[in-house]
N, C-alpha and C positions, 0 to 999 in steps of 0.2 A: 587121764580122762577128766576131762568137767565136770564139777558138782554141782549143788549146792553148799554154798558157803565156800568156796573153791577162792583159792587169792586169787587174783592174775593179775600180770600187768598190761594198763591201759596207757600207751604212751608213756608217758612220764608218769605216770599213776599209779601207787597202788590198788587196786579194787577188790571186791569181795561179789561174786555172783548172787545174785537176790532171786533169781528163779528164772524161768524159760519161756518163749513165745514163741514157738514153731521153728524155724531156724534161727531165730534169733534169740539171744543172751541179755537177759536183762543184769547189769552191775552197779555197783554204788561207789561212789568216792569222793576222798574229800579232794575240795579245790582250793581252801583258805584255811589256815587253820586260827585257831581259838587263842586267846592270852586269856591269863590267870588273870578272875575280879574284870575279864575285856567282854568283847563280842567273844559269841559261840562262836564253834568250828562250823563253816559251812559244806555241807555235800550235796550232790547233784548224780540224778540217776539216768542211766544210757538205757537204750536196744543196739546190740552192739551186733557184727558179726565174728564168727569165731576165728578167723583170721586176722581181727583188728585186734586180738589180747593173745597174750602169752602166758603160760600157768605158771607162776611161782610153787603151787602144792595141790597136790588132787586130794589132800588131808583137808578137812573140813576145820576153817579159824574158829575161834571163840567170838571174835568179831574184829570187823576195819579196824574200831579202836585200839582193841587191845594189838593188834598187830602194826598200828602206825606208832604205839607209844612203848611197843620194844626196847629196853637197851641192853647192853653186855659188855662189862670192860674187859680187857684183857683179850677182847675176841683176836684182834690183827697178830698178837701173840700166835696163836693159835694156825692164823691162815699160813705164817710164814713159817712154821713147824711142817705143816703140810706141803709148803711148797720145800722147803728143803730135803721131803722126804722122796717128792717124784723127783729132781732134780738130779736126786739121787741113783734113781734106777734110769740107766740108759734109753731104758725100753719105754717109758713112758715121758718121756722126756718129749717138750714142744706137742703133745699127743694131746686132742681136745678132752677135755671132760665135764660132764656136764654137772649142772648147779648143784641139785639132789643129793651126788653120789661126793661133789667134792665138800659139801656142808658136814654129811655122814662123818667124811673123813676128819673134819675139824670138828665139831662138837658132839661126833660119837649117835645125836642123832637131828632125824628132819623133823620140826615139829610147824607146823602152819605159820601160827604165831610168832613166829623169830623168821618167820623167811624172808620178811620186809627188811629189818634191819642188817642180816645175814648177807643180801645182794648187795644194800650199801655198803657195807664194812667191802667186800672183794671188787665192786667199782672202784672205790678209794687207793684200794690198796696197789702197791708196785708191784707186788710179787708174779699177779695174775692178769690177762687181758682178758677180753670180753670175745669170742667168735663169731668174726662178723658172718661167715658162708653160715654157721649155725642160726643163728639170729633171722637169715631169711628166710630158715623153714620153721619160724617160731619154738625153735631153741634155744635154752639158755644155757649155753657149753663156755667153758674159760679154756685159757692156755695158759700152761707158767712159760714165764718170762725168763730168759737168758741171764745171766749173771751182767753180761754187757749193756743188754738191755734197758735192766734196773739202775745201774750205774749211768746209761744214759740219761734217762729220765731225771736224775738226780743233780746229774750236770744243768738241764736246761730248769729244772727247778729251782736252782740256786741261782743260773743267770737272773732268772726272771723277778728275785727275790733281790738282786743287788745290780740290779740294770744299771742304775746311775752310777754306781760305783765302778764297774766295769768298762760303762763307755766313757767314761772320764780319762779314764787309766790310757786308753786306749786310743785318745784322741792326743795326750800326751806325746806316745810314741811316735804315732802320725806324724807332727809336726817337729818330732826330732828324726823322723826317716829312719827309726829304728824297730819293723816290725816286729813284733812275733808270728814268724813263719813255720809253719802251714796257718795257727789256728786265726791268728788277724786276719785272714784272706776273706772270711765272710761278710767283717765290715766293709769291702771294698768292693763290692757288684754298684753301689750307683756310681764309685768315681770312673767304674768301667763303661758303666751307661755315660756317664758322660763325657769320655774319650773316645767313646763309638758312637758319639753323637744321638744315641737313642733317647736321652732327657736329655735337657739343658740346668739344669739345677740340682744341687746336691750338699745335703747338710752337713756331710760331715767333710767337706772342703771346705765350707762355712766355718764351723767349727775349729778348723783348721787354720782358720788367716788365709785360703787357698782361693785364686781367684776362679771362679768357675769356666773353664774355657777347656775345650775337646785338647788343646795342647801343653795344657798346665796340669788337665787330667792327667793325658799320658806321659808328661812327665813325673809325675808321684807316682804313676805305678810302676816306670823305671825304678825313679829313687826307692821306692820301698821296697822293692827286690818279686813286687808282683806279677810283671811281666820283663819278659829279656831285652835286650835295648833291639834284638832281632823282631820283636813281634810288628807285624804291618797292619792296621787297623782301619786301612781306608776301603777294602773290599766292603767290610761291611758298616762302614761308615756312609758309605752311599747305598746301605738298605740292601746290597747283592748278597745271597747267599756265597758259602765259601764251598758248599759239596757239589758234587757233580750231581747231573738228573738221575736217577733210581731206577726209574722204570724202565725196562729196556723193552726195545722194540722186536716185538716174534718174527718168525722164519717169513720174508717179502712173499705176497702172496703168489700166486702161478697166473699167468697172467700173458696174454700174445703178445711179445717183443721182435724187434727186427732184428737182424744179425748182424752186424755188423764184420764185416771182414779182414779190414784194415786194422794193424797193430796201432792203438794206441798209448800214445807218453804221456804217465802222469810226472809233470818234472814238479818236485818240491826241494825243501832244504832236507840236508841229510834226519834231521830230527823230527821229520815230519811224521806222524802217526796218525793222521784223519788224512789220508789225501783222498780230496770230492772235485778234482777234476783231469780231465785228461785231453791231449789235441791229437788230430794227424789231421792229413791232405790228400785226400784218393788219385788224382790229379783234375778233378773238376769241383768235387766242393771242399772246401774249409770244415771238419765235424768237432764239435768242440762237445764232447762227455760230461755231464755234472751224475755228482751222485745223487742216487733217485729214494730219500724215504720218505716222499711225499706218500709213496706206493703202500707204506705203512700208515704214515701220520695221516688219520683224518681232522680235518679243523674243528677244532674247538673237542675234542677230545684231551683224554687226560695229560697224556704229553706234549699236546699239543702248549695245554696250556701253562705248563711246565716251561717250554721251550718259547711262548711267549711272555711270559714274566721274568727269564732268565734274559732273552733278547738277543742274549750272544755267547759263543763260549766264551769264557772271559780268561782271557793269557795273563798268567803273572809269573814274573822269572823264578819261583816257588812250585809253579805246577798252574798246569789247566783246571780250570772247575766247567765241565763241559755241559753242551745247551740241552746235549740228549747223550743217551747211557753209553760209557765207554764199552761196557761187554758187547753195542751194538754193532761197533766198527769193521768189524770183520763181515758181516753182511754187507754194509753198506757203502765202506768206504771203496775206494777202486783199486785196481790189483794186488787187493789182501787175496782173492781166491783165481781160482784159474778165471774162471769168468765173470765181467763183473756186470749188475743191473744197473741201468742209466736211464736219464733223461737227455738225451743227444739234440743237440743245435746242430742240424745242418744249412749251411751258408753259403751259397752263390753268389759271389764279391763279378763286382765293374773291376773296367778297368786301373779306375781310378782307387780302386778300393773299399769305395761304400758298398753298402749289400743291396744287391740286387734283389735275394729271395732270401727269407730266413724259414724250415719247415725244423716241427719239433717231431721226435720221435720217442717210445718208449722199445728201449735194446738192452740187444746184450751185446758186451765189449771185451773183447782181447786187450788187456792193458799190461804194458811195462813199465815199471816203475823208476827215474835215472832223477839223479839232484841233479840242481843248476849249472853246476859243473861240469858233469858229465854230457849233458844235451850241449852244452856250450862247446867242446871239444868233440862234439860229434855233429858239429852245425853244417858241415858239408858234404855228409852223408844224403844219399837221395831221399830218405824218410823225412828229415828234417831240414835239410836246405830251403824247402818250399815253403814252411812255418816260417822259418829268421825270414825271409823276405815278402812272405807278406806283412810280417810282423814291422818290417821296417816304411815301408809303404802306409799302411796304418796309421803309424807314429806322425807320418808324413802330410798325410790327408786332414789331423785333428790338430796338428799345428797352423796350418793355413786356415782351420778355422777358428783358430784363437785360444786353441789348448793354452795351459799355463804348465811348465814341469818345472817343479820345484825340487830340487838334490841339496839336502840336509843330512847329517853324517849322523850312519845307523850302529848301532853294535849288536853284538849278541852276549846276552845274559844269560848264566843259569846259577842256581841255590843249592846247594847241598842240601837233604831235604834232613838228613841228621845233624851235622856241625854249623851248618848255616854258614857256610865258610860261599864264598860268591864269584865267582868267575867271570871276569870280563875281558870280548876281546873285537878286533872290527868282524864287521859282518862284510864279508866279500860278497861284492854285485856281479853278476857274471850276465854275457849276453843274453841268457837264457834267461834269465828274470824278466829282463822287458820282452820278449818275447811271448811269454806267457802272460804277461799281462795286456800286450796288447791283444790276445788272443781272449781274454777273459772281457776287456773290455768291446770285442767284436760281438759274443754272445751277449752279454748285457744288452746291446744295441739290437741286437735281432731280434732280442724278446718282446723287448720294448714295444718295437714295430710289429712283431706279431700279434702281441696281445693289441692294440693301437687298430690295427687294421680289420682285426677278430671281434673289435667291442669286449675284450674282456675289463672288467674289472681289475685293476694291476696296481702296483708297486714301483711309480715311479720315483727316481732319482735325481733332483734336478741344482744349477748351482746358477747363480746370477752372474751375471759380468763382473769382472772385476773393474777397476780404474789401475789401471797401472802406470804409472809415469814413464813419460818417454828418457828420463834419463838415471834411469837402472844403473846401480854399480854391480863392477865385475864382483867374483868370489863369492865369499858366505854372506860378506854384507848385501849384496844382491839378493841372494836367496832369500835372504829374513827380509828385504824391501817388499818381495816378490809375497812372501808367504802372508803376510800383515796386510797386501791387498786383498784379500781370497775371503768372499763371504764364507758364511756357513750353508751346508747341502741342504737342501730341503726333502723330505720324504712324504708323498701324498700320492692321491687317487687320479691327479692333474697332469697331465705330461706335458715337459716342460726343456726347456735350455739346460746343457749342464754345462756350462760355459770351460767351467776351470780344464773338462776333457775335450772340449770341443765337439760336442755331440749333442744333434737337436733332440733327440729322445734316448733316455738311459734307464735302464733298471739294475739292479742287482743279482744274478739271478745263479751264482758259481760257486756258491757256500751254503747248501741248505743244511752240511751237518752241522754249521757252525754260526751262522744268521738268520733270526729268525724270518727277517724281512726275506732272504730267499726265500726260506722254507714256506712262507704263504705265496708266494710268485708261483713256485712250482704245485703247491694246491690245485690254486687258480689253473695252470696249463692244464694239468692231470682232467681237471673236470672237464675242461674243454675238450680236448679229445677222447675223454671217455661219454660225452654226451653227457655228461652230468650237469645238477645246480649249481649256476655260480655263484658264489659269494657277492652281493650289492654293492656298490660301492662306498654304503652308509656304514656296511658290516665290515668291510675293507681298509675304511680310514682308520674305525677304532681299533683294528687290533694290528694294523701297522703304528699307528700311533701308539699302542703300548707298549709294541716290540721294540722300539726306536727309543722310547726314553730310558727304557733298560738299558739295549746297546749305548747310549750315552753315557748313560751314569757307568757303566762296563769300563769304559773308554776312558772316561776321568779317574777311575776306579784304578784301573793301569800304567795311565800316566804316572800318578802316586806313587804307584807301589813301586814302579820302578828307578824313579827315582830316592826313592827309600832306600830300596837295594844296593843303589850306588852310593849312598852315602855310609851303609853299611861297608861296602868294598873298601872307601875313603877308611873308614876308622880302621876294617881288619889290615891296611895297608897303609900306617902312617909314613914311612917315607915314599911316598906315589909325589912324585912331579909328572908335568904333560904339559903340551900348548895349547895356547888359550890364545881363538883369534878375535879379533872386537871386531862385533857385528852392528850393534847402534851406539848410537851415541844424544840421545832424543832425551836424555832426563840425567842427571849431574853426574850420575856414575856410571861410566859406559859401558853396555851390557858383551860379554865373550861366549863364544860357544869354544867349551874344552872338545873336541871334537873324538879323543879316545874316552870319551865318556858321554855321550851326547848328550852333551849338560849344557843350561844355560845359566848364567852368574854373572851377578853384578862384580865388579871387581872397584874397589873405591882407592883413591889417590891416584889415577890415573889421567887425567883431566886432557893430557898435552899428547893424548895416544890418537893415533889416525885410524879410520875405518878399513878392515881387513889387514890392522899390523900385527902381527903374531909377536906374543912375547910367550918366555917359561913361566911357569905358576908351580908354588905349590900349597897344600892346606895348611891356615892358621887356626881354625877353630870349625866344629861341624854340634848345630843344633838339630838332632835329627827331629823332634818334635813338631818343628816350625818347617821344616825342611829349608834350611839356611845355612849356606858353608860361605867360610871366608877363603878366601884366594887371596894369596900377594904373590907380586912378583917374583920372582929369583933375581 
């Protein structure tokens, strides 16, 4: 309880109660104090409320002074008697206690007048901390401290007392590449900032002689044995997180769907674990199935915006970091359950091929799940005969109008996610690929034009003409002729050419668990047919526009990584030979694509090599850092 004459602390203040004002507390304290033969000690008096102080003693002082001019030697003596003594009993051990009763226990008793100097003396000391959860109901409780604790304290005490002397020592090491690991690893968060590109500058690569650069970062933190020569640091060098989305999406709402009767195939690769689409052919429309969590996702919701700052799932031969929550995929994805929820394209194709009618629908779908393989060995089957040939018709219709199909040689990668050991091997095309994609690229086109025809606000896809030169060489050197003419896609609100497909209006619209730029396409649809608000087109461009520079930086993000990997494979594989065909020859060292590694490399001495001549290679030397390998002939 408050008295008169009651100490308490005012902030940082000791004070002394001077008397009462209805609910208010009148205190005095000092604010400056006094030198011997100087100025007086200055004090200054409050109306305080009784939440703004804390009671150091409900015992009544002698006065401020004599309680600010306190001393006691040998007290910390004392306090650390005490703490050895709870230490001692289990029972009280890490157990709060409060100021009063732990004073008692060191000087036997509480007397007013010493309680000023008594809280300094156990502020200072290591043995005891102060309770913060106490502290906010104007308590003043301690805890003894851990024997580790203290010993911590002592450590960063001594750092802090021989700072120069430590990081001297230490910068030493640095530039003999001879850590001390684990405990050097704390000086080294900004040379990791600046091999993850998050600063650009860094002192103690300064220090070092070390030139500052994201590649001379990461190679000291090789050399110093701080990361593995495995670690890939371009994911978040281009700002992408590395974890997948969190928030998973709840049970899809109930909601009137059509039924759909006809069995559909979703055909992916055998390692497929998202599949979001699926085709058949009733014998009059074309129904192309995407998966439907638009039905969950509303725009500009939390996942939404999750899924628009991630941009895309993003593939790395290490593992997926996905756009939206993997525990969600069994709802969403298409025949994980007996039946699955869709957004269906159905498609009324001409003779010729183009669509005649494209209507969208929200269903339910029977899907079979078959790899590329398998649909390709079942192509003359009555379910699927009727897919391969419009699919080839298709193919047919976008060539005559100026399609560009470029075949550059793929593989398939995967990481051992424990030894880091890497696997590479070709990736087989089978008929059923193009197949499905010209079926993918059909619904694209239907949406386009739906939305086009609808006035929705959309998510067009569009690409310029190329210039292609009328004399094309045959082979790979062709195909990099081919590829080098090919602008870049454009993503906008504007419908437009997409030349490189041969298609006057395109969108994207067959990957909403995996793009976000679907994933707002299918919004858009959903509102539409459910009579809802549309999104403007003003709302439209910006959040296509930042889903798109995501999936970009994704995409470069990828490229990276995967050739990281491969050069990874390179080193766990030093006797690896392959061939290596020359593709250009436009700059003094003629560029090769190794093609079981779809890698592209300069190869130097080579001067008098002709375009698409295949020679043997194998590695001379590999900087992973710069990502730079040498190749010589065999």
């Amino acid at each position: 309880m408050i008295n008169k004459n009651s100490l308490v602390l005012y902030k940082k203040f000791c004070a002394v109660v001077t008397d009462f004002d209805g609910e208010k507390i009148c205190i005095k304290f000092q604010v400056s104090a006094g030198s011997p033969g100087g100025k007086k000690a200055q004090y200054t008096e409050l109306k305080v409320r009784e939440k703004d102080i804390i009671l150091l003693s409900e015992k009544a002082a002698t006065s401020l002074e004599k309680a600010l001019s306190y001393s006691e030697e040998n007290f910390s003596e004392k306090i650390q008697e005490v703490w050895e003594l709870l230490l001692s009993d289990d029972s009280t051990a890490k157990e709060s206690i409060s100021f009063s009763d732990l004073i008692e226990l060191s000087a036997g008793t509480f007397e007013a007048d010493k309680s000023w100097f008594y809280l300094n003396q156990l502020l200072l000391s290591l043995e005891f901390a102060q309770d913060e959860d106490a502290l906010k109901n104007l308590k003043l409780n301690f805890i003894p401290r851990s024997h580790e604790e203290i010993e911590s304290i002592k450590q960063k005490n001594y750092e802090k007392e021989h700072e120069a002397e430590i990081h001297a020592a230490f910068i030493k090491r640095l530039r003999e590449k001879k850590l001390n690991l684990p405990d050097d690893a704390r000086f080294m968060n900004e040379v990791e900032n600046v091999a993850f590109c998050k600063a650009e500058k860094s002192k103690v690569m300064v220090e070092a002689g070390i030139t500052q650069t994201p590649e001379k970062a990461h190679q000291l933190l090789i050399d110093t044995g701080i990361w593995p020569i495995t670690k890939n640091p371009y994911p978040t060098r281009y700002g992408l997180s590395t974890v997948s989305a969190k928030e998973g999406l709840g049970t899809p709402p109930e909601e009137e769907r059509l039924e759909v009767k006809e069995i559909a195939y979703a055909i992916d690769s055998p390692w497929s674990t998202d599949p979001d689409d699926a085709v058949c052919f009733d014998g009059k429309y074309l129904w192309v199935h995407i998966a439907d969590p638009a039905c969950y996702v509303k725009p500009d919701s939390s996942i939404d915006k999750v899924a628009r700052d991630k941009g895309t799932t993003l593939y790395l031969p290490e593992g997926a970091v996905r756009m939206l929550a993997e525990e969600s995929l069994p709802d969403y994805a298409l025949g994980l359950q007996e039946k699955s929820r869709a957004l269906s394209f159905r498609i009324l194709l001409k003779d010729d091929n183009s669509i005649e009618e494209c209507k969208i629908f929200k269903s339910y779908v029977n899907v079979k799940r078959l790899t590329y393989k398998e649909a390709s060995e079942k192509k003359e089957t009555p379910e699927l005969k009727p897919l391969f040939e419009i699919a080839k018709k298709n193919a047919e219709r976008r060539k005559k109008s100026g399609a560009t199909n470029i075949n550059l040689p793929e593989i398939h990668m995967s990481v051992d996610p424990e030894s880091k050991k890497v696997e590479i091997g070709p990736l087989e095309r089978y008929e059923a690929d193009d197949m499905v994609c010209e079926m993918m690229l059909l619904a694209g086109e239907g949406a386009a034009y739906f939305a086009f025809n609808n006035g929705i606000p959309f998510p067009y896809v569009s690409q310029e003409a190329p210039e292609i030169p009328k004399d094309i060489l045959p082979g790979l050197a062709g195909q990099f002729q081919l590829l080098r003419c090919m602008h870049k896609r454009s993503v906008g609100v504007t419908p437009g050419m997409h030349s490189g497909l041969g298609l006057a209006l395109y969108s994207q619209v067959t990957s909403p668990l995996r793009r976000y730029g679907d994933l707002i396409a299918h919004q858009q649809l959903r509102a539409y047919l459910n009579g809802e608000k549309l999104l403007d087109k003003d709302t439209m461009l910006e959040r296509i526009s930042q889903g798109d520079a995501a999936s970009v930086a994704a995409r470069k993000a990828s490229r990276q990584s995967e050739t990281h990997w491969k050069l990874i494979y390179l080193l766990q594989n030093p006797e690896w030979t392959g061939k290596a065909i020359c593709i250009d020859k436009k700059y003094e060292d003629p560029l090769f694509m190794i093609p079981s590694l779809a890698l592209q490399s300069s190869i130097k001495g080579l001067s008098d090599i002709n375009l698409n001549d295949e020679i043997e290679v194998k590695v001379q030397g590999i900087d992973i850092t710069t990502q730079k390998v040498d190749f010589i002939k065999i």
